[in-house]
C-alpha positions in Angstrom: 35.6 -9.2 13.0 34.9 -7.9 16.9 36.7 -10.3 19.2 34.2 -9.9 21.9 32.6 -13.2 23.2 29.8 -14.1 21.4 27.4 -14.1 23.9 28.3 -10.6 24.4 27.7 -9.6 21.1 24.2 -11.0 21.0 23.5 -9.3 24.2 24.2 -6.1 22.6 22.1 -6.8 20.0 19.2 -3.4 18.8 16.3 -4.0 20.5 14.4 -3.3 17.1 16.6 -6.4 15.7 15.3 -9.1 18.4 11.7 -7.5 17.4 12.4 -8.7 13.9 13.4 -11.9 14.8 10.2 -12.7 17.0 8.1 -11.0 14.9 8.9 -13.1 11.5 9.1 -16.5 13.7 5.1 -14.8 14.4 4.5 -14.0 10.7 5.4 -17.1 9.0 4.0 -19.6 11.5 1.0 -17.7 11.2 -1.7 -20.4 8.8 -2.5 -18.7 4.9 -4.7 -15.6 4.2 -4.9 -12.6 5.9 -2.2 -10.8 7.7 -2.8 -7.5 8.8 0.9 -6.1 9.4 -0.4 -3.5 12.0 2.3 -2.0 14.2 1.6 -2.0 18.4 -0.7 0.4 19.2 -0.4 3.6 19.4 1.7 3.1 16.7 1.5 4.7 13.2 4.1 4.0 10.4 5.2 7.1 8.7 5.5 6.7 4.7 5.9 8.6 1.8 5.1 8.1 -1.8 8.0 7.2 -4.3 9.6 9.4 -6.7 11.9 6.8 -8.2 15.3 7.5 -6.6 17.0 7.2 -3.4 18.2 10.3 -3.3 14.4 11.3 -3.1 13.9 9.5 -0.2 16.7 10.5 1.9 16.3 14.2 1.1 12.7 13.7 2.4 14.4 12.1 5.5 16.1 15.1 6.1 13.5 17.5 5.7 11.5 15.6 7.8 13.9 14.6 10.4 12.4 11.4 10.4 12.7 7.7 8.4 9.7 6.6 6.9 8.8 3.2 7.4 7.2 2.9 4.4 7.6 3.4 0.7 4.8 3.9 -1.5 5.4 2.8 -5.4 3.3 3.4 -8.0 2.8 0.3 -10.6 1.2 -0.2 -13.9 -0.9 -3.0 -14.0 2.4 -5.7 -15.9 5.5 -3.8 -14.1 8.1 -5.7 -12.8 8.8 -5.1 -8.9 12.6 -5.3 -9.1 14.2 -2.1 -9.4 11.2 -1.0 -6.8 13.2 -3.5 -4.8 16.3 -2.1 -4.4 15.0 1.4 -3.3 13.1 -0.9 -0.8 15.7 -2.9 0.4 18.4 -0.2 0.6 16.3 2.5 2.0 15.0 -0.1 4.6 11.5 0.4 3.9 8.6 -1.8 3.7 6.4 -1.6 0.4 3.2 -0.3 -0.3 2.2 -1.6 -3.9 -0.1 0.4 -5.6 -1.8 -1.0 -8.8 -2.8 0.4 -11.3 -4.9 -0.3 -14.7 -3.6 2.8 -16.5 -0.3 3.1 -18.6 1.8 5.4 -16.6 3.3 7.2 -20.6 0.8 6.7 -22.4 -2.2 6.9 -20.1 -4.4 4.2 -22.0 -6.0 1.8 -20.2 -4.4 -2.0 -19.7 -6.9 -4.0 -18.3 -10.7 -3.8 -17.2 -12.4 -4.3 -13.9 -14.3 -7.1 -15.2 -11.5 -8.8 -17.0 -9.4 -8.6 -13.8 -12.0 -10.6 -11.9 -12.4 -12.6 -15.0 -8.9 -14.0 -15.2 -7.3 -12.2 -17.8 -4.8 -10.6 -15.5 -4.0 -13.9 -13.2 -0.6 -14.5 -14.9 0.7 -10.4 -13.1 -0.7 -11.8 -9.8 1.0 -15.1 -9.6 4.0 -13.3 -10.5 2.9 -10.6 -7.7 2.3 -13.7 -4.8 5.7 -15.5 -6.5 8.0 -12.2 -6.0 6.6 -11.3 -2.5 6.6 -15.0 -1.3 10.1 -16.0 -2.7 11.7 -12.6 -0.9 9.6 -13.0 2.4 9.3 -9.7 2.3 5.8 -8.1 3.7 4.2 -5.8 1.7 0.5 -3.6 2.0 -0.7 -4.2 -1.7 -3.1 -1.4 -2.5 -4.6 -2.4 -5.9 -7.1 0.3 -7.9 -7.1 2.6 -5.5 -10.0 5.7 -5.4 -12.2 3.7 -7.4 -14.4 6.2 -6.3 -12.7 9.3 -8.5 -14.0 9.5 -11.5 -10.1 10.6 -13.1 -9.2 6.8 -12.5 -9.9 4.7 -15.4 -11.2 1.6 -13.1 -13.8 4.2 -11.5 -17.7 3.4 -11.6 -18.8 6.6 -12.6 -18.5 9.4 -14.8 -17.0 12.8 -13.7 -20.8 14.0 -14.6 -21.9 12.2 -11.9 -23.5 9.3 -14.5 -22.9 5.5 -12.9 -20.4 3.5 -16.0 -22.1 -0.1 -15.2 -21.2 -2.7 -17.6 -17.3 -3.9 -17.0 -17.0 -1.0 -15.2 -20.1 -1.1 -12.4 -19.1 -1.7 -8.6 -19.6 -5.3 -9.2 -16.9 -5.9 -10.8 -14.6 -3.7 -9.1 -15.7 -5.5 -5.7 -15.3 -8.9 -7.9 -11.8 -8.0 -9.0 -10.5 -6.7 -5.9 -11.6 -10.1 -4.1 -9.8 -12.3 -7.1 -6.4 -10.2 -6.7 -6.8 -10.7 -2.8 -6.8 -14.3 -3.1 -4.3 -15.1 -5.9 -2.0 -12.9 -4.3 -2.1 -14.0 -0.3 -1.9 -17.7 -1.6 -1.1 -20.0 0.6 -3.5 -22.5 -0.9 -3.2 -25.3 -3.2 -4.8 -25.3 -6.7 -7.3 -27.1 -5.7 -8.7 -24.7 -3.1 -7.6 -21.5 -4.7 -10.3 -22.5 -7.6 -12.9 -23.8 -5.2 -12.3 -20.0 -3.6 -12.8 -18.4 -6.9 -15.6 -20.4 -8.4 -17.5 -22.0 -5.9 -17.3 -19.3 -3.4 -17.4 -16.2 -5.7 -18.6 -17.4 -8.9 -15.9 -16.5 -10.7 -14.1 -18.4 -13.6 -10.8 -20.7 -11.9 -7.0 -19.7 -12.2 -6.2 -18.6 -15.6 -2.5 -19.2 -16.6 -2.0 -18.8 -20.5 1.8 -18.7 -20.0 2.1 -22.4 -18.8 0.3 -25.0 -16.7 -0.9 -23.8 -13.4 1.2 -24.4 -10.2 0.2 -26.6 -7.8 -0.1 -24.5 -4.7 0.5 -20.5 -4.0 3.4 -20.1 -1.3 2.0 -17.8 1.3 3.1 -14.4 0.6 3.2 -11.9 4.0 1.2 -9.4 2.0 -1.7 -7.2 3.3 -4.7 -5.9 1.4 -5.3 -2.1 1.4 -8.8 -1.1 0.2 -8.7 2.6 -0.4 -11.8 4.7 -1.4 -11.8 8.5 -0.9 -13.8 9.4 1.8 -17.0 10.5 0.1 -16.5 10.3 -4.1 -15.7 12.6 -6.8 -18.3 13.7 -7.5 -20.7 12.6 -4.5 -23.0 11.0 -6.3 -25.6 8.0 -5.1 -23.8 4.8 -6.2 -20.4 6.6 -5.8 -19.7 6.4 -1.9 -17.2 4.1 -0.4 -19.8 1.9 1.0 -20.7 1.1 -3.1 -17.3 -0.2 -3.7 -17.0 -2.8 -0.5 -15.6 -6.0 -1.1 -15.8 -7.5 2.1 -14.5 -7.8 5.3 -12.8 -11.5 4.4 -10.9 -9.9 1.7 -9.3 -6.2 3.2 -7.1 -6.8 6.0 -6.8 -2.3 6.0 -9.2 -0.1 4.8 -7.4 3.6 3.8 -8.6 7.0 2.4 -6.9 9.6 0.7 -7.0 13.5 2.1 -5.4 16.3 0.7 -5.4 20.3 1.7 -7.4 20.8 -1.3 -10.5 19.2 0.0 -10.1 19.1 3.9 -14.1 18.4 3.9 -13.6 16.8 7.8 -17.3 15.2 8.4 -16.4 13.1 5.5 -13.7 11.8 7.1 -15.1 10.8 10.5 -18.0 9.7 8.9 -15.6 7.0 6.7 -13.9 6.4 9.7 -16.7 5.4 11.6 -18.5 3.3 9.5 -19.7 0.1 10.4 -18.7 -2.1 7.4 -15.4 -1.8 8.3 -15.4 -0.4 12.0 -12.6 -3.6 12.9 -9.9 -2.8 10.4 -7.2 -0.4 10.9 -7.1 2.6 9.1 -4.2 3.8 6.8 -4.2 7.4 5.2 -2.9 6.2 1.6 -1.9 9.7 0.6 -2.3 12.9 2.5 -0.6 15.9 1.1 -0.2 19.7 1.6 -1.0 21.5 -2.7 -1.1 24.9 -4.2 -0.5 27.0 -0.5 1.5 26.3 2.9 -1.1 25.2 5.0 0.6 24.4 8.1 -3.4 24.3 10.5 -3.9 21.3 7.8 -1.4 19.4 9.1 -1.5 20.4 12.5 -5.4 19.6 13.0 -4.7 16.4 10.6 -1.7 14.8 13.2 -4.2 15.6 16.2 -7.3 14.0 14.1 -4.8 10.4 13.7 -4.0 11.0 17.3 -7.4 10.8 18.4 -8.6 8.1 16.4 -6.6 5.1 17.4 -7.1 2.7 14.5 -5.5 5.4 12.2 -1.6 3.1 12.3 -0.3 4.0 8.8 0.0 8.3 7.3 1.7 8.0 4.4 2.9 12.1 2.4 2.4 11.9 -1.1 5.3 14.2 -2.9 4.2 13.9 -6.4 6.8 13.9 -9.1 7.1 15.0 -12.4 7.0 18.7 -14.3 4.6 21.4 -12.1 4.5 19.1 -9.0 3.0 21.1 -6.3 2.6 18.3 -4.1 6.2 18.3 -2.2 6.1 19.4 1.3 9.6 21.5 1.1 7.5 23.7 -1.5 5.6 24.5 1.8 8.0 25.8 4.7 5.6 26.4 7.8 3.7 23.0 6.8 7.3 21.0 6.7 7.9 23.0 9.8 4.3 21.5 11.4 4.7 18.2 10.3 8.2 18.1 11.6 7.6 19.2 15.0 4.4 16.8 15.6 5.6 13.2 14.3 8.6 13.7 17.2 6.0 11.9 18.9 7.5 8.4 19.8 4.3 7.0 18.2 5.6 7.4 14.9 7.4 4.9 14.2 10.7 5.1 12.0 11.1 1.1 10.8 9.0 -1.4 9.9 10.5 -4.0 12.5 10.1 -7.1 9.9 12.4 -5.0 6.9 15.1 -2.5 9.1 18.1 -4.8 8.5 16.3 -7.9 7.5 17.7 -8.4 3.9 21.5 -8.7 2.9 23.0 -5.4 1.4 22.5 -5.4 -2.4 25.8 -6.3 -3.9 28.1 -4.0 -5.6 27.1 -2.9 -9.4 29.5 -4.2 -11.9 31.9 -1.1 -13.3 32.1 -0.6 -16.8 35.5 -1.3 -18.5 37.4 1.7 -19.7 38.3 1.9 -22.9 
């Protein structure tokens, strides 16, 4: 223990530390629903998708000579969030939660559209608004993202270009979106969470199977990410991002996916100026360099956030699994690009409500020789 006075000690305290402190006092005093969790501007958090191990993350630290803020996992629709939690906690990230209604082995679907905004999943989001709330730890929860690609399974249309409708139409996918939204923001008492889903949209009230229904939802400090791709695959009428709006009340960030692949740039603006959702700020969910080093990509793509100041989140997706092509070390001059540009003091390192927030996880347990 330092034997320096006290008061000295908190003097000398990280800037990014008192941050924390005011900006959590700010969070939590804050009344329920929406919470935005937008850094200063011009600030962008960088983040990177999840491959499962730390040692993942920090190689990626080091190839990028920079922390990422954020972490982006990948959840099937009924996964438990806590070994996710310890790559959060010790790689002092905050969380982006993507959902999913797709079993990640066996790739059958878990759950529809319409029997998420039914109630058949309520039990996963109690448990979603419980975890988050009882850990005060703020998240961006990015449910069924790229509904507008027709690969997903919760998509509204069919890769030939042919609208699903039924339990799959837009409707329900706006419907379900708005019932996760509220379920897992909480911050209400029974009593109003049901008026929210039944009075207010129609829908039936809180379906618990597993027990009686709590009394109230603690607040959680989550924020919604809704996340089309720019245009639709395939661009089709009833397949644009505008089809699958769930309204302002229930997206705190609206993000987009853009890879090398398909760097179709008017699609882009024109997503990012459209008026539905011309006061939210802008995340890009996954960007990613695939197949050949494209290092103009990333260039012109850092410039493009640059210049459009609502753009606060840029999150690399790396991929994972056998034949990935999506890591950036795979592409030398691209790493090299992306490198050099988020020097930029802009890009910001640590989400300032997670760096050093939570307690160290404690030691595992060794296993007795025999």
């Amino acid at each position: 223990m330092s034997s320096q006075p006290r008061s000295r000690l908190h003097a000398r305290r990280p800037l990014w530390l008192a941050l924390a402190a005011t900006a959590l006092s700010l969070l939590f005093a804050a009344p329920a629903g929406a919470l935005s969790l937008v850094p200063p501007k011009p600030s962008v958090f960088l983040g990177v998708s999840d491959q499962g191990s730390i040692e993942a993350f920090n190689r990626f630290t080091e190839q990028t000579g920079k922390h990422p803020a954020l972490l982006e996992t990948y959840f099937s629709w009924g996964n438990s969030f806590n070994k996710a939690f310890e790559r959060w906690r010790e790689t002092q990230t905050r969380p982006i939660v993507h959902i999913s209604t797709q079993n990640a082995q066996t790739l059958e679907e878990i759950i529809t559209p319409q029997q998420i905004a039914l109630g058949v999943g309520d039990e996963y989001l109690l448990q979603m608004n419980q975890f988050f709330a009882s850990h005060g730890l703020p998240a961006y929860i990015r449910p069924l993202g790229e509904p507008n690609r027709c690969l997903n399974p919760w998509a509204g249309v069919e890769c030939d270009g042919t609208l699903k409708g039924g339990e799959y139409s837009t409707l329900w996918y706006k419907e379900a979106f708005r019932r996760i939204a509220a379920i897992v923001r909480g911050g209400v008492s029974l009593e109003q969470l049901n008026a929210t889903l039944t009075t207010e949209l129609g829908l039936p009230p809180l379906n618990r199977p597993k027990g009686p229904p709590p009394t109230a939802l603690p607040p959680a400090p989550v924020s919604m990410i809704w996340s089309p791709l720019p245009a639709g695959s395939p661009r089709v009428k009833g397949n644009f991002p505008g089809n699958y709006w769930p309204g302002s009340k229930w997206v705190d960030w609206v993000g987009t996916d853009f890879y090398s692949k398909y760097p179709v740039w008017d699609d882009l603006n024109k997503f990012y100026e459209a008026k539905q959702w011309k006061n939210k700020p802008v995340a890009i969910t996954e960007w990613g360099v695939q197949d050949k080093d494209e290092p103009q990509f990333v260039k012109q793509l850092i410039a493009w956030i640059v210049n459009h100041k609502r753009v606060q989140m840029l999150d690399y997706y790396q991929g994972f699994g056998e034949g990935n092509t999506y890591e950036l070390a795979l592409y030398p001059r691209s790493l090299n690009q992306y490198r050099k540009k988020i020097r930029r003091a802009n890009f910001i390192s640590y989400a300032e409500y997670q760096a050093g927030l939570l307690p160290p996880l404690p030691p595992k347990e060794k296993k007795a020789s025999k």
